[in-house]
N, C-alpha and C positions, 0 to 999 in steps of 0.2 A: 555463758555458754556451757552447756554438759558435755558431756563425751560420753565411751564406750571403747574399752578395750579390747581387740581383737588378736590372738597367742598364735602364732602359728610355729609348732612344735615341726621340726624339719628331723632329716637322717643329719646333717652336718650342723644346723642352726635351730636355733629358737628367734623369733620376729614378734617384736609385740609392735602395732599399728595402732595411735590414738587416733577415731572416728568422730565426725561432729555429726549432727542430726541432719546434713543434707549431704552426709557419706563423703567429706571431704577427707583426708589423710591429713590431720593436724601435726605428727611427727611418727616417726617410728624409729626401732633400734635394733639391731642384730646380735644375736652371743652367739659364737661358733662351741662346739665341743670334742673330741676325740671319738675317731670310731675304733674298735676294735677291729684285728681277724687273725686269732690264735693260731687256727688252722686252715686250710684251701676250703673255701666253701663256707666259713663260718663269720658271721656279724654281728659283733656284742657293741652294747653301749654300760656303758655305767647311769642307770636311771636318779643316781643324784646330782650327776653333769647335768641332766637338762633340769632338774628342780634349782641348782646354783644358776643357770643359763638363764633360768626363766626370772628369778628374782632381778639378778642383776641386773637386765634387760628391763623390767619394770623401772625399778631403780633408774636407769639413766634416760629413760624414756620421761620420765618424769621430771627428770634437772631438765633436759635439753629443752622441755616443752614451757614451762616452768608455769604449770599449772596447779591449783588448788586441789589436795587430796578428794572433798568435798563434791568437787565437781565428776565425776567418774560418778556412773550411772550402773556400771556393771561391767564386767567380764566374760570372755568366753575361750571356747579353746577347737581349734583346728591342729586335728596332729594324726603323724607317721600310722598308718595302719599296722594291725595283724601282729607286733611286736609283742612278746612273751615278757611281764614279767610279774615274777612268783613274790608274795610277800607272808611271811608269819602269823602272829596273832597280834605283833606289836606294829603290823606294820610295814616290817624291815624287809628289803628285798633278799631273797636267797642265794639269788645268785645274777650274772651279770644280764641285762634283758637280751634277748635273742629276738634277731630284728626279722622286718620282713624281705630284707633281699639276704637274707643266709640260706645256704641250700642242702643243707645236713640234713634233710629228711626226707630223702625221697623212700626210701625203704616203707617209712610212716605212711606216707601218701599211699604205698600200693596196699598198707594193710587195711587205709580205710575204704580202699574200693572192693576190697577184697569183702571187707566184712559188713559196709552197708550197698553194697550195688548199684541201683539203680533210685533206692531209697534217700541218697546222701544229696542229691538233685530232687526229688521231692521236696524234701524238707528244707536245707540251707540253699539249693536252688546254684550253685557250685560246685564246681571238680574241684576234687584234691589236689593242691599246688604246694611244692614248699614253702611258699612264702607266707602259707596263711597258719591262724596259732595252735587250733588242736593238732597239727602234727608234727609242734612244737611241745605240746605237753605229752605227748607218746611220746619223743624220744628223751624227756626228764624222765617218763613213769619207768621206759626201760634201761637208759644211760644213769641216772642218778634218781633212783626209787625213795632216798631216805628224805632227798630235798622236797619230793612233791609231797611224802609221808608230813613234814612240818609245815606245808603249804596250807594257810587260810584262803587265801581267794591267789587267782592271777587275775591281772590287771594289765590295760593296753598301756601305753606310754603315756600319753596325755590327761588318761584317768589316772596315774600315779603320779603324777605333776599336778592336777587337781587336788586327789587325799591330800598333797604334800601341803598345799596350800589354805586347805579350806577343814582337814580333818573327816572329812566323809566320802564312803564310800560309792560309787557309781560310775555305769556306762550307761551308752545310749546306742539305739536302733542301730545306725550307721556305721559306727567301729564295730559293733557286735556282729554285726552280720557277714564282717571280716572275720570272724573265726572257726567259722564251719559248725559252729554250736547254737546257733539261733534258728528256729523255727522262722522263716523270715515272713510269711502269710500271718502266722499266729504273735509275730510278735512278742516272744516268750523262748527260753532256753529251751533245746529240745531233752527230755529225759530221756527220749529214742538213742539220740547219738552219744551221750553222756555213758548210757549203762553199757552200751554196745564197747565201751572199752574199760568198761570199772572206772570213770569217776565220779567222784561224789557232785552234783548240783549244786553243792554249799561249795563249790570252788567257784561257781559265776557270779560275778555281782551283780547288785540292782540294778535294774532298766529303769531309765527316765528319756521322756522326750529330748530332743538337743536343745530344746530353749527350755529346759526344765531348770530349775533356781535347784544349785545341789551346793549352799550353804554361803558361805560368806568370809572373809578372811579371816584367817585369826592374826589375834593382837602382834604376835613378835614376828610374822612373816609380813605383816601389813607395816610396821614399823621399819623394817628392811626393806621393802619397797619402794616407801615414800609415800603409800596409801593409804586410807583411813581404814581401822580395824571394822571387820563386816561387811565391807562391799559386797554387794553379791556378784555371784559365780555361777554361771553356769554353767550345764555340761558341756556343750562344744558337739561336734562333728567331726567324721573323718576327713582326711585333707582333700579326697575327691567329692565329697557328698559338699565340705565348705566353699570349695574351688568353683562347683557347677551354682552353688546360692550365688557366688561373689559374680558370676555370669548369668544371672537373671534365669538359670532352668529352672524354673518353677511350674510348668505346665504342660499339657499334651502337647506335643511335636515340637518341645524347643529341646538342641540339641547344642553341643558344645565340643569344641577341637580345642585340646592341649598339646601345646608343642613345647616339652622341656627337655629335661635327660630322658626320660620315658616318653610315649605320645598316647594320649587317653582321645578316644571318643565318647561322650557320655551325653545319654540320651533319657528325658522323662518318662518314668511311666506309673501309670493309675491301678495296673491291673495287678494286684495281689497274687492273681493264678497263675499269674504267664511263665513258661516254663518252656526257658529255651536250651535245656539239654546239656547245659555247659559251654554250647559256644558261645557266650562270650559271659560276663560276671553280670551279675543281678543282686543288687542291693538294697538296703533300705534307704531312705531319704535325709536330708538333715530337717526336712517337712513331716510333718504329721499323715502317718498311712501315705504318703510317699514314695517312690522307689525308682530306681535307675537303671539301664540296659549301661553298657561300661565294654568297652574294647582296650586294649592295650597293647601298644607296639615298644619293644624293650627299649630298645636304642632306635630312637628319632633323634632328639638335638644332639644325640650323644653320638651319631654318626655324622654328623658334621662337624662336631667337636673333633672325635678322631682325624677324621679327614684331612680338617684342618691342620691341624697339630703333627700329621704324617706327612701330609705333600706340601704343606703352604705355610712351615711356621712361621714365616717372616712374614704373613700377612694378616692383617684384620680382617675379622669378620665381613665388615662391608666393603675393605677391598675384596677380597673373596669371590663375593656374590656381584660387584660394580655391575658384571657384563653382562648375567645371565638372561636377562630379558629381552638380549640381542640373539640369542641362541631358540630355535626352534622346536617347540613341544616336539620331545624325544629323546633330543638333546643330540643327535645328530645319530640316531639308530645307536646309542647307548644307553645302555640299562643297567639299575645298583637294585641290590635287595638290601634291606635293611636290617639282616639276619647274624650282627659282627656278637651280641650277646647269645645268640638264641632267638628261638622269638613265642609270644605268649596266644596274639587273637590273630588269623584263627587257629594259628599251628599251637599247639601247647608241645614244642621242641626244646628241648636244651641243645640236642645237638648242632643242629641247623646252622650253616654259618651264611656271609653275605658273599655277595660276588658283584664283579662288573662282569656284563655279556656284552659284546657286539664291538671291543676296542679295535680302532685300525688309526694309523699314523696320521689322518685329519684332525682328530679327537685335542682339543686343546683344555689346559688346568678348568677354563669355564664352562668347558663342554660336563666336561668330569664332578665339577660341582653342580649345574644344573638338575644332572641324573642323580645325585644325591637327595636331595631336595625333593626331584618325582618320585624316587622309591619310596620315602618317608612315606610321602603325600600318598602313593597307592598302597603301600602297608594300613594306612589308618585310614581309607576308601573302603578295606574287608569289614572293618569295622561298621563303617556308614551300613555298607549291602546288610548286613548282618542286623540290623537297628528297623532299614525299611524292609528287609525279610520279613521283622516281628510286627507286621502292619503299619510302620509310624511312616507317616508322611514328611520329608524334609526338605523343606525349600529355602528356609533358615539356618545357619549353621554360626553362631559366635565362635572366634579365633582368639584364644589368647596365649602368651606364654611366647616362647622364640619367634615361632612360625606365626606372631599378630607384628613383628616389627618391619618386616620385608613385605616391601609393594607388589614386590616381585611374586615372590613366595603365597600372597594372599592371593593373587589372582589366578596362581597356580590349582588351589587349595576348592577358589569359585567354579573352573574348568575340569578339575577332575573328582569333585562330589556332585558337580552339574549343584550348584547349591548358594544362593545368595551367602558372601558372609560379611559379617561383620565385626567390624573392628572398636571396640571402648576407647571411649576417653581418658579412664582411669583405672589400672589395671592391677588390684591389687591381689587377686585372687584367694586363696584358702584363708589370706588375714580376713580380710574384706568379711568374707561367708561368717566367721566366729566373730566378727565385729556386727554386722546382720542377729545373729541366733544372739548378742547379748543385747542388741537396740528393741529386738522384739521380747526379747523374755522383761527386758526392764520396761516395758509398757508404750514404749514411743510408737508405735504402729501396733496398728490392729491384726494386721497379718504380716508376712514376712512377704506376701507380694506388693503390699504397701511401702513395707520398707526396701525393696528391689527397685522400684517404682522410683523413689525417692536418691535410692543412692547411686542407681549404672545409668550411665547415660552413653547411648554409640555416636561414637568419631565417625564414622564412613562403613560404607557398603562397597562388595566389587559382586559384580554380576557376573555370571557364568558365560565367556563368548561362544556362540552356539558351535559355529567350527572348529573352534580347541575341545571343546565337547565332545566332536564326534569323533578326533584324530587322536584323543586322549582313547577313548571307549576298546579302539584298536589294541594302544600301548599299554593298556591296562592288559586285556586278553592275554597278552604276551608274557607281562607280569605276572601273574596268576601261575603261567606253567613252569614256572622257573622254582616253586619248591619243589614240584614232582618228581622233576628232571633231575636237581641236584640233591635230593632227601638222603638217598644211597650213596651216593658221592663222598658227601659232607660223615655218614656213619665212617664208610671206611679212609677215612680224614681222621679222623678225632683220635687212635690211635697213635699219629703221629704229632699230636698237637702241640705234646711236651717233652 
């Protein structure tokens, strides 16, 4: 039997998954590593924690499995978007990488709107957000000018855990097109948005497809791993672009619901031109000529975590939710935003925070968690609207991630997208997608819809009940007016935050 390794480079962990040829999960292993935050707003890693993380993790992935070096067929890598970091001419990082949830740059952000307009949506097909990396490199060009002066290229996270690996340089489509510097139609660095701020072109690296072979082990990292020296390597994909492969989006109108600390909507799309303004992200694919429609709600699991952990620490998760299916879409004329970080689609707010509307003294803890669970659920509904705004038809919707383990919750999810979803069998996600981009770059499928084909198989369906549809359609309306109403509120809130 051969395998394929699949990397999934996290903010807290690195995950290596060994894959078999009909996409079983033969074993996998996790290394956690340290985050930084120097200062309020700031998120470093140390970029040789995840290259120590990722060995090791190889390394025991290999005893546990206790498989032949020989048999591995190839590698790939899913990992952390938009993360900064700067390397020498040796190589050597300059300084610590600055992640994509740091928020030191928003000044940056105003100057790229400032200086390319309407042109920066043109081109990268994205607003300017702190989280992504050119305006991570404006604020080294003007915080620390001598580091970027010694800078040979920057490099995303995952492509510096590749060099570290394999010795060569490269990205691909999909993390690139996280940095506000890719031409995302042409496929190519833009030297519009490069000169527009004096950097040199010679700071981007090579573009390769995500199943493009970018070199092979070397001898004393392959020896530390337990692997054979030269394996091949591919490039990998970003964690959303791996995430939507490991859920079978590979074609016109297949769309896909993630429900973790964040909540993504991500939707396929073919058309190169399409150019939605900035509501909502537009990427490239971890597919060839490829590309994604993309929503993002900040805190979805991560508001039920809170919640959790504020009013219910004594309880489990599924005690928690035991009742909520006894409780009636609405949750009893209670309403939650799911605004407790900010929120991203379609509001691009930092300030923005959540509320409960409509509390009176019937209201009980599973009342209060239900409307948790439907604010999510209508936070990443803007996203759906926003997807079939852009012409896409969705009658389909795969669920993974939190919001795929609750019955409850799924059939929530079927009634207020009005949208069949379904649920996998085997859920491995952004591993799965870089265990996919190395089964096909190492030849076992013809295409990566072959190998989708081959490796997702769905568990079940919940259909949308046409009357929770229409009394949902209501409480959505209602949702909707609840950032208007509290937008001012919440500005002169913030003041008082700290």
């Amino acid at each position: 039997m051969n395998y394929v390794i699949g990397i999934d480079l996290g903010t807290s962990a690195v995950k290596s998954a060994l894959v078999d040829r009909e996409g079983q999960v033969a074993g996998e292993h996790s290394e956690s590593y340290p985050l930084m935050r120097p200062k309020p707003g700031y998120s470093e890693q140390n970029p040789e924690d995840w290259v120590e993380g990722t060995i090791r993790s190889l390394e025991r992935l290999i005893v546990k499995t206790g498989i032949q070096p020989s048999q591995v067929d190839g590698i790939s890598f899913s990992g952390q978007m938009h993360g900064l970091v700067l390397v020498d001419g040796d190589g050597k990082p300059l300084r610590p990488a600055i992640l994509w949830n740091d928020t030191r740059t928003t000044a940056q952000c105003r100057k790229i709107e400032s200086a390319l307009g309407e042109r920066l949506l043109d081109i990268a097909r994205n607003k300017a957000l702190e989280g992504f990396t050119l305006p991570k490199l404006l604020w080294v060009q003007e915080n620390e000018p001598e580091l970027l002066e010694q800078a040979k290229l920057f490099l995303l996270p995952k492509d510096y855990v590749r060099f570290r690996l394999t010795g060569e340089y490269a990205t691909e489509y999909s993390d690139a097109a996280g940095t506000l510097l890719l031409d995302a139609a042409a496929k190519d660095w833009s030297a519009e948005i490069a000169q527009a701020f004096n950097l040199p072109l010679s700071l981007c690296p090579p573009l390769t497809e995500s199943f493009g072979q970018t070199g092979g082990l070397l001898p004393e990292i392959a020896e530390r791993a337990g692997l054979a020296p030269g394996t091949k390597v591919f490039a990998g994909g970003a964690d959303n672009a791996c995430g939507a492969l490991g859920a079978g989006i590979l074609g016109e109108g297949r769309t896909m619901c993630s429900i973790g600390t964040s909540g993504v909507v991500l939707s396929y799309e073919s058309d190169k031109t399409l150019n939605l303004k900035g509501s909502a992200h537009f990427f490239n694919h971890a597919e060839k000529d490829g590309y994604y429609i993309m929503g993002v709600t900040l805190a979805a699991g991560y508001s039920l975590t809170w919640f959790k952990e504020t009013f219910a620490g004594d309880k489990s998760f599924d005690d928690l939710l035991a009742g909520i299916g006894d409780i009636p879409a609405g949750s009893g004329g209670l309403l939650f935003t799911p605004y407790i970080v900010g929120e991203r689609t379609p509001h691009a707010d930092s300030d923005i925070r959540g509320s409960f509307i409509g509390m009176d003294s019937g209201h009980s803890l599973t009342h209060f968690a239900r409307a948790v669970l439907e604010g999510i659920t209508f936070s990443l509904r803007e996203s759906v609207d926003i997807v079939r705004g852009a012409g896409k038809e969705i009658k389909e919707i795969v669920s993974i991630g939190g919001g795929a383990r609750n019955p409850d919750w799924l059939q929530m999810q079927a009634d207020i997208f009005n949208a069949t979803i379904i649920r996998l069998e085997s859920e491995q996600g952004p591993a799965l997608g870089a265990a996919m981009l190395a089964a096909y770059g190492a030849g076992w499928f013809g295409s990566l819809e072959e190998c989708a084909a081959a490796f997702i198989r769905p568990a079940g369906a919940y259909q949308p009940n046409p009357e929770q549809v229409g009394r949902y359609e209501g409480i959505y309306s209602l949702y909707q007016d609840v950032y208007g109403q509290t937008r001012e509120l919440n500005r002169r809130l913030a003041e008082y935050r700290n």
